[in-house]
C-alpha positions in Angstrom: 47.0 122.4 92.6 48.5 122.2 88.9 52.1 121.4 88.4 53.4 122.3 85.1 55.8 120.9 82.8 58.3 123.8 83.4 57.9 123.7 87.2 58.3 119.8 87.1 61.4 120.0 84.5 63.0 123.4 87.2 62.8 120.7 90.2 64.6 118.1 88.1 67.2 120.6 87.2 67.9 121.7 90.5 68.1 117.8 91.5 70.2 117.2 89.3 72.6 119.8 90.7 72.3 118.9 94.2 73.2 115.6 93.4 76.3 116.4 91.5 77.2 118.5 94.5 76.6 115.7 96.7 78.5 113.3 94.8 81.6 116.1 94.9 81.6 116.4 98.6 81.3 112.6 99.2 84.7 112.8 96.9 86.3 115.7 98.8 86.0 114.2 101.8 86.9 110.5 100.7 90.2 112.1 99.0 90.6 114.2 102.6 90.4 110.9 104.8 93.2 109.7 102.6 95.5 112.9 103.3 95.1 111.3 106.5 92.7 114.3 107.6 90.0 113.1 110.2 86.8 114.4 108.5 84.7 113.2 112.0 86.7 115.9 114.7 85.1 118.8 116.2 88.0 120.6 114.8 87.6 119.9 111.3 83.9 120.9 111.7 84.7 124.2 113.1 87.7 125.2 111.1 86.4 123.4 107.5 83.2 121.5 107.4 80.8 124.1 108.6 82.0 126.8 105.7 81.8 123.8 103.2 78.2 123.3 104.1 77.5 127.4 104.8 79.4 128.0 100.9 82.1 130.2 102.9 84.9 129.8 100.1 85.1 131.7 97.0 87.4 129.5 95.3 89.6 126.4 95.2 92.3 128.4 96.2 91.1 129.7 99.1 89.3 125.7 100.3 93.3 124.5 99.8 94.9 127.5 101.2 92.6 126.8 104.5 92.7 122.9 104.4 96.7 122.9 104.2 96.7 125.6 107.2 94.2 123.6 108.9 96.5 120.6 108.6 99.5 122.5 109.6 98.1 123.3 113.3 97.2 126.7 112.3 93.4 128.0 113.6 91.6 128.5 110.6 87.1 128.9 109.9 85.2 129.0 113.4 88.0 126.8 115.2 
């Protein structure tokens, strides 16, 4: 098998993104455990943490809008 310099420097690329994406979500969800917003319930998972992971929001607006209903009681995602 030959692996070539722009295969190689494609991976990298798309490494690099991942782990910028990583290190965004380990933020989001530190600066949500600080709104005081368990990050471990089933009911986060269902109504927020499943559509992070599936890409379900089209924007900021749209994570917040959800996140604040979500912490207002209201059934929000899968929940």
């Amino acid at each position: 098998m030959k692996v070539t310099k722009g295969i190689i420097k494609t991976f990298e690329q798309h490494m690099a993104v991942k782990f910028k994406e990583q290190k965004l979500l380990s933020e989001l969800y530190e600066w949500m455990e600080a709104q005081g917003i368990d990050t471990r319930s089933e009911d986060f998972a269902d109504a927020i943490a499943v559509r992070i992971g599936n890409n379900e929001f089209d924007s900021a607006d749209q994570f917040f809008d959800d996140l604040k209903r979500f912490m207002d009681g209201e059934q929000v995602g899968y929940g």
